[in-house]
C-alpha positions in Angstrom: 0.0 0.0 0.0 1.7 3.2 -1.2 1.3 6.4 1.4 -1.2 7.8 -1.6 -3.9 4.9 -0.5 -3.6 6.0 3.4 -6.1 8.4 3.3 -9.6 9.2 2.0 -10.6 12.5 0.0 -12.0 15.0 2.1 -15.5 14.5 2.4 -18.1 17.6 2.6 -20.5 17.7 5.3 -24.1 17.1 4.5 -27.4 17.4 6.1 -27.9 17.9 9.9 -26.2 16.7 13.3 -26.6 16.8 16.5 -23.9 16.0 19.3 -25.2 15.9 23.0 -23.1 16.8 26.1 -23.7 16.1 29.7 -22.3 19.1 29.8 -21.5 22.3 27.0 -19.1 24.7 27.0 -21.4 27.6 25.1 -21.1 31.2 24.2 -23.9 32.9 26.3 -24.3 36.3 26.9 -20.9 37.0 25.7 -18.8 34.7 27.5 -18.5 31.1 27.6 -20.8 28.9 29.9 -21.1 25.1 30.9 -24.4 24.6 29.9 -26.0 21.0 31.4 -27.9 18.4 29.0 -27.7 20.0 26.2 -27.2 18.9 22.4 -25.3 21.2 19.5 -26.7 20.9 16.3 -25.1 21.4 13.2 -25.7 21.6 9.8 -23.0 22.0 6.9 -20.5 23.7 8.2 -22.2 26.0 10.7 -23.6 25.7 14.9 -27.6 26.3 13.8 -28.7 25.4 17.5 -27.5 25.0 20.9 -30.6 23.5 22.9 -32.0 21.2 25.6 -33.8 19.3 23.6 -33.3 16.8 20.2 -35.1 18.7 17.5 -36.6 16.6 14.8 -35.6 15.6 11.8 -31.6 15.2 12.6 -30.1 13.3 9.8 -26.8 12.0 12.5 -27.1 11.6 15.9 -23.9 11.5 17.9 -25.8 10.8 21.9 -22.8 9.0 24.2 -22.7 9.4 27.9 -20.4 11.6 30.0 -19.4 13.9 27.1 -17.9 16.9 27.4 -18.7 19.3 24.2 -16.2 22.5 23.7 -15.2 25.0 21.1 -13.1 23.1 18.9 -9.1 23.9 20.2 -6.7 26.1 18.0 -3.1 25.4 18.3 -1.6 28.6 17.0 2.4 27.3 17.3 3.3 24.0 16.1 5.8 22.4 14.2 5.2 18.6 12.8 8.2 17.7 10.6 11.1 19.7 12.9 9.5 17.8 15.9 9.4 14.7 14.7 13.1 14.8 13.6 13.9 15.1 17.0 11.4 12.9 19.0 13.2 11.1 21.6 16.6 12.0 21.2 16.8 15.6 23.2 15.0 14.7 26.2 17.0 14.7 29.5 19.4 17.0 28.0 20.5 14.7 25.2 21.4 16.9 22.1 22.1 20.3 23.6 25.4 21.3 22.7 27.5 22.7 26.3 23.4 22.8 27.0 22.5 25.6 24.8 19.3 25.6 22.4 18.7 23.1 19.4 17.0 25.2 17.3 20.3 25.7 15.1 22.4 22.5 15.9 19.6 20.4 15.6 15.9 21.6 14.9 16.8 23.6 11.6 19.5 22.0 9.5 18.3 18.3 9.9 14.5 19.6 8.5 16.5 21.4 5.9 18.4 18.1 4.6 15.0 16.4 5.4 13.4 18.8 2.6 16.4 18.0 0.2 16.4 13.7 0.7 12.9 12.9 1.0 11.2 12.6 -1.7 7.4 14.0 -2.2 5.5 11.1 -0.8 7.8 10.5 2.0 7.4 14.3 3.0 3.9 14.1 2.3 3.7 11.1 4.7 5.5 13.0 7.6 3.3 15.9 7.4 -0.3 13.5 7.8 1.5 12.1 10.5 1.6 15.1 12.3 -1.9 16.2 11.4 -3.0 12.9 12.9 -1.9 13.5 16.0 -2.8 17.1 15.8 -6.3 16.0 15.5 -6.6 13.0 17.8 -4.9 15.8 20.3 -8.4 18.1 20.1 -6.8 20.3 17.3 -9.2 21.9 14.5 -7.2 25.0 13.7 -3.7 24.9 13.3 -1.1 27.7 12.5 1.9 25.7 11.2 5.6 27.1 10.3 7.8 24.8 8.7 10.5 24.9 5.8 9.2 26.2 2.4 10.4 23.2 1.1 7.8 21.1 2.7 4.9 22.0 0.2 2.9 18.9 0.8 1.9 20.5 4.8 -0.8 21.8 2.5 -2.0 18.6 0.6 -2.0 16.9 4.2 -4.0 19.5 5.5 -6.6 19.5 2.6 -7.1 15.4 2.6 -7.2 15.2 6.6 -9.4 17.9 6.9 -7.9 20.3 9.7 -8.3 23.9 9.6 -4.9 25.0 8.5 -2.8 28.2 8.8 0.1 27.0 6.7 3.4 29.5 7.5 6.8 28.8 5.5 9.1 29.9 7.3 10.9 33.2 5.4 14.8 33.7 6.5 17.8 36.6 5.6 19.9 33.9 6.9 18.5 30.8 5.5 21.4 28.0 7.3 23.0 29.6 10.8 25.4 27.3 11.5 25.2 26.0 15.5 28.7 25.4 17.0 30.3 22.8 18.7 30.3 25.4 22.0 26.2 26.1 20.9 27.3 29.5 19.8 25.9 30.2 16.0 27.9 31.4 13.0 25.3 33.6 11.3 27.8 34.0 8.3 25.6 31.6 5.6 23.2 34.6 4.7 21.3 33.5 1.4 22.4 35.7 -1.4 18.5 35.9 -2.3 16.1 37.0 0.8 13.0 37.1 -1.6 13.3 33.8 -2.2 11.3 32.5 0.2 9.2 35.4 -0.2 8.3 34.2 -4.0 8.1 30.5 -2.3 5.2 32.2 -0.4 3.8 33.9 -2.8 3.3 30.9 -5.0 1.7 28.5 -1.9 -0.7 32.0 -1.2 -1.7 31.6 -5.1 -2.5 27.8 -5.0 -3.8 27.8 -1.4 -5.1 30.8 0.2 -8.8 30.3 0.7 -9.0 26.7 -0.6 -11.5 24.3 0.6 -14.3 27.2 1.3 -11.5 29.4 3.1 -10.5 25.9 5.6 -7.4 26.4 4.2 -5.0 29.9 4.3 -1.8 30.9 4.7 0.3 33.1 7.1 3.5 35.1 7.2 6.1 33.8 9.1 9.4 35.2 9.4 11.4 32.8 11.4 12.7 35.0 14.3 14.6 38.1 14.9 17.8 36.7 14.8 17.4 35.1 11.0 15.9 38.6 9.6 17.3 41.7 8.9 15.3 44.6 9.8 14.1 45.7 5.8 13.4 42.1 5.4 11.3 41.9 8.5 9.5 45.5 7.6 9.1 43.9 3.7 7.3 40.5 4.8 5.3 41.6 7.9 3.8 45.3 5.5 3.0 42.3 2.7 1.2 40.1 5.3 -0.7 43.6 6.4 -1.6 44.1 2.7 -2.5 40.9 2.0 -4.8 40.5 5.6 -3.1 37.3 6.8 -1.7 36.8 10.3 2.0 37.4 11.2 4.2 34.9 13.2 7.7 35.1 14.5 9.7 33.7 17.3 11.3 36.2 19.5 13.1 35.9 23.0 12.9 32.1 22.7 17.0 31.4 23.5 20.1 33.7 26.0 22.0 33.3 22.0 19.1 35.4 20.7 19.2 37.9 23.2 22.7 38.5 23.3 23.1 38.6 19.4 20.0 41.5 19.0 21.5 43.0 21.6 25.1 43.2 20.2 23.3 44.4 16.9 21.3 46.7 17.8 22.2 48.7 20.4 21.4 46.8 23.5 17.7 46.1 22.1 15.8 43.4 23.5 13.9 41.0 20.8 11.0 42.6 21.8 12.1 46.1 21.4 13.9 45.5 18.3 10.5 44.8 16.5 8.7 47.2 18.1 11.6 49.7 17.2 10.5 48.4 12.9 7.0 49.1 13.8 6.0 45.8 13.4 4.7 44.7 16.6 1.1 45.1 16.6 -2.0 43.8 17.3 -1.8 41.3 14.4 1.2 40.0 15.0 1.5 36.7 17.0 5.1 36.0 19.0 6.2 32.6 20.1 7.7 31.5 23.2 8.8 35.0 25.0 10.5 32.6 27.5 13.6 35.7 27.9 11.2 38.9 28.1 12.0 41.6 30.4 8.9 42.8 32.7 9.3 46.1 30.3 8.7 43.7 27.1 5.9 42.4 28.3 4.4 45.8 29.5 5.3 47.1 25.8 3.5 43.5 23.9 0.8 44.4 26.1 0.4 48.3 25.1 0.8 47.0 21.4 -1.9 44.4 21.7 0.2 41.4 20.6 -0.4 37.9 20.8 2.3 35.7 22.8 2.0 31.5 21.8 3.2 30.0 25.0 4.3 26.7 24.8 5.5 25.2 28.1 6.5 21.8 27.8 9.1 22.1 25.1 11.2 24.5 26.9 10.3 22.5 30.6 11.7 19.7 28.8 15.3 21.7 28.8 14.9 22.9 32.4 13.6 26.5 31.0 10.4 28.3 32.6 7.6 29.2 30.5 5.2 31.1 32.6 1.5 31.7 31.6 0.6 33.2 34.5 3.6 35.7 34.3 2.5 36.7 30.8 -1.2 37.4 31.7 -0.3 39.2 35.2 1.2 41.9 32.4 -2.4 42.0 30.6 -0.8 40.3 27.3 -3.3 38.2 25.6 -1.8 34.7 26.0 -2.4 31.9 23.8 -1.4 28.3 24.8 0.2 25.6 22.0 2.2 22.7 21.5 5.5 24.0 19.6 5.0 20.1 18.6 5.7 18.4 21.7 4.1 15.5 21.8 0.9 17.7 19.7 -1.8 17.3 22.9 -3.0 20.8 24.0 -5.1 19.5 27.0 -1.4 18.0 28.2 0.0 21.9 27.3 -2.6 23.5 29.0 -1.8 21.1 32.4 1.4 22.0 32.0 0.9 25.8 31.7 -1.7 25.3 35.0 1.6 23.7 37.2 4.3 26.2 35.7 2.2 29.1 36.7 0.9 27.9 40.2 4.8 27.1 41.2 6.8 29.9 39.9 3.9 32.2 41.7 3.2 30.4 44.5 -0.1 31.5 43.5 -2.4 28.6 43.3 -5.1 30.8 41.9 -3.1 31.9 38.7 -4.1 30.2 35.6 -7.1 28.6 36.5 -9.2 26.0 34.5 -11.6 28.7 32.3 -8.3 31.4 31.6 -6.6 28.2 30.3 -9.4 26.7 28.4 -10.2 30.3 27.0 -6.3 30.4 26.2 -6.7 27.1 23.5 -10.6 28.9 22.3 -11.9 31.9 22.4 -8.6 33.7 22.9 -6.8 32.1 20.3 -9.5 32.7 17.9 -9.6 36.6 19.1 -5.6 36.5 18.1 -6.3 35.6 14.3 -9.0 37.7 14.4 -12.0 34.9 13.9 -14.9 35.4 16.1 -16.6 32.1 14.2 -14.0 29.7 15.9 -13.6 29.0 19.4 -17.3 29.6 20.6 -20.2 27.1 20.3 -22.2 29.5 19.3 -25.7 29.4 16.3 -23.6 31.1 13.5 -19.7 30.1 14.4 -18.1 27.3 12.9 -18.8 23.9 13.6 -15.8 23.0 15.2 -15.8 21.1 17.9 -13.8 19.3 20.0 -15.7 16.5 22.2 -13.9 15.2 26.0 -15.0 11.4 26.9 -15.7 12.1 30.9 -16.7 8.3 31.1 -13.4 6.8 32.3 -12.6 6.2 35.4 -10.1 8.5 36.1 -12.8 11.4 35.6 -15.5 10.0 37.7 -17.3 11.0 39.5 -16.7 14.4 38.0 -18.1 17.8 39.5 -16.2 20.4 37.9 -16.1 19.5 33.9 -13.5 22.5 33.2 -11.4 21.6 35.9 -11.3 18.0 35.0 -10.6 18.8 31.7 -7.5 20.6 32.4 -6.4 18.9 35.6 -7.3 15.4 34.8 -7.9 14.9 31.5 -5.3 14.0 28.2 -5.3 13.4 24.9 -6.8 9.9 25.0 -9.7 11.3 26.7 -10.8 12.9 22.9 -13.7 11.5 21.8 -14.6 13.4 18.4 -13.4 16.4 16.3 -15.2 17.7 14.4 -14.4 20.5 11.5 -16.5 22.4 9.2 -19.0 19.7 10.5 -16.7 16.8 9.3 -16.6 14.5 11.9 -12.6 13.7 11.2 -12.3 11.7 15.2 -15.0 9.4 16.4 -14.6 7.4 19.3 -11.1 8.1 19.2 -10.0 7.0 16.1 -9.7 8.7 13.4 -12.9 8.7 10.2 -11.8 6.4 7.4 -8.6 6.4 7.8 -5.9 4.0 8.1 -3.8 5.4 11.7 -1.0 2.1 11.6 -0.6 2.7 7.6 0.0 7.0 8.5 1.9 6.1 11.5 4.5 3.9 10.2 4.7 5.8 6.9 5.9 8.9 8.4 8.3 6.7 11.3 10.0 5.5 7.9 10.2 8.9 6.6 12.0 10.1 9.7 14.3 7.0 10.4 15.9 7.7 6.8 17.1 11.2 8.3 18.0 9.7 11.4 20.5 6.9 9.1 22.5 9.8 7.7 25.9 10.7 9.1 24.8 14.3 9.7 22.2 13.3 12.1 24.2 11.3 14.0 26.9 13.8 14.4 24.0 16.0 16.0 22.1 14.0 17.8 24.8 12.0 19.5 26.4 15.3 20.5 
């Protein structure tokens, strides 16, 4: 069976169903509510009801006990391919060179031969290996940034049926080179910046809107370090033209700090975009992990989006506090970065960082954090039809399975959800009214075939010399 014959065209929803929850996380009177015994019903790709009762007539009927129905989550940071390349080899400190970040010994240049090796199907099979576990983590909406040369994010996307924010990455210095101290050469600068611009341009041409708007791009220049400041001002004024979202990692490593500082002029990440005017209210930053309290007072005047993504940078002994970045009035998103792709596992995660670096154990409570992967994620890409269950949003949904053990007896579905729950406990997803997870397996689709497809994929990276020398280091 050929990686072609794993998955099924994406199927348009038809007709009318109807999904009932013990209880429902529902948009009411402008803010969300757990609604008891109550069903959602949809019909195409829309919410048409949220009521106590089964109206008549409903063409599918999804009635299992102890369900908990929520806004389907969006996962604003999150990087299949780089993550998978690295799965299991830089945990406990294995790959870090004299302990310093991966991103440039490890993350980048082994995606970058990845892109050049593999060939289309084997890429393509990676990439619906991600989206898999994207969606049997509670994912609908995803804002990806990966390597322009990985096209076939898109094609995964579109069979699989995820919403998808699709963001190739856009560099002035396309290959730093990480040394053997962790230090990074910055030297390799491509001799053609737009490049990747006219990469992007093409994938906006072909994909922007496709699949009734599922589908969309959005501009992603890597981070501060990897572009120059008219680069930067170029892509992020063409994203503002164009009306897409804007993503960059800033304040994410102490290299990246030191080298915009010794650049320009003692600037923080932070401050350096906000000194190119490009720091506003539709620009999304990930990580943040190295603001000062002054950065954070700035993103917050400026109305930007921080994607905080805990467990990835807890992994490497680094604090990633949610609570911090909310006590500053900075709108706060929480995602995966790719770790392990399970947002009710990030949002635990955020929930203990924040209670133990404030000794607070009121800070980042069950509804801030659930908000943080809904309704406040959709406010950051500016789509008030996502992240409510709401008559008129999107019918994206994301189901819970309360029914085993370890979440009953349940009193307190929100806190269960975030405290107790994980990704096994997701029962359906559901996207445009495409019912892509039932009973937690994914809808016509073969998960061993996907899974083993893309483990192939990323052994044949691991067997080259280059990726030993890096991840043995």
């Amino acid at each position: 069976m050929t990686t072609s014959e794993l998955t099924a065209a994406p199927v348009r929803a038809s007709g009318t169903k109807a999904i009932r929850g013990e209880h429902v996380l529902a948009f009411v009177e402008g803010r969300p509510q757990v609604l008891r015994d109550h069903w959602v019903v949809t019909e195409g790709d829309r919410i048409v009801a949220v009521t106590s009762s089964l109206p008549a007539g409903i063409d599918e009927v999804h009635d299992r006990p102890h369900q908990f129905v929520v806004p389907g989550f969006l996962n604003l940071h999150n990087h299949c391919f780089s993550e998978a390349v690295a799965r299991t080899h830089v945990e406990d400190g294995a790959g870090r060179r004299a302990g310093k970040s991966i991103i440039y010994t490890v993350l980048l240049p082994l995606t970058k031969i990845g892109t050049e090796i593999l060939s289309r199907e084997e890429r393509l099979a990676v990439a619906r290996m991600g989206i898999l576990q994207l969606l049997k983590g509670g994912s609908t909406t995803v804002m990806e940034p990966f390597r322009a040369g990985i096209p076939e994010m898109f094609d995964a996307a579109l069979e699989m049926g995820i919403r998808f924010y699709g963001a190739p990455y856009l560099f002035s210095t396309d290959m730093p080179v990480g040394r053997a101290d962790g230090s990074v050469d910055y030297a390799a600068s491509d001799d053609n910046p737009l490049r990747d611009l006219q990469v992007w341009q093409g994938l906006y041409d072909r994909w922007q809107g496709a699949d009734d708007g599922r589908i969309g791009l959005a501009m992603s220049p890597h981070a501060t370090d990897t572009c120059n400041p008219d680069f930067l001002r170029h892509i992020v004024g063409r994203a503002r033209e164009l009306g897409v979202p804007s993503t960059i990692h800033a304040a994410q490593s102490i290299g990246e700090m030191e080298t915009i500082a010794a650049r320009y002029d003692g600037r923080t990440p932070i401050e350096y975009l906000d000194w190119l005017g490009v720091m506003d209210r539709d620009l999304t930053i990930a990580h943040c992990i190295r603001t000062t309290d002054a950065d954070l007072d700035l993103m917050a005047r400026r109305d930007t989006t921080i994607l905080n993504c805990p467990r990835v940078f807890a992994r490497g002994g680094t604090v990633g506090s949610y609570a911090r970045f909310r006590s500053h009035g900075v709108r706060t998103t929480v995602a995966t970065d790719g770790y392990n792709m399970d947002l009710l596992g990030e949002v635990n995660a955020a929930a203990l960082i924040s209670k133990i670096t404030t000794g607070d154990a009121t800070q980042a409570t069950a509804p801030e954090l659930m908000n943080a992967i809904t309704l406040d994620a959709a406010e950051a890409i500016r789509r008030d039809d996502l992240g409510r269950i709401a008559v008129g949003a999107k019918a994206d949904l994301t189901v819970l399975d309360f029914s085993h053990p370890h979440l009953q007896p349940m009193y307190n579905p929100l806190r269960a959800a975030v405290w107790l729950a994980n990704r096994a406990n997701i029962g359906m997803v559901m996207v445009d009214g495409r019912v892509l997870i039932e009973n937690g397996h994914a809808s016509n689709l073969d998960e061993a075939g996907v899974t083993e497809a893309g483990a192939a994929a990323i052994r044949k990276i691991w067997d080259l010399p280059e990726a030993r020398a890096a991840l043995d280091a």
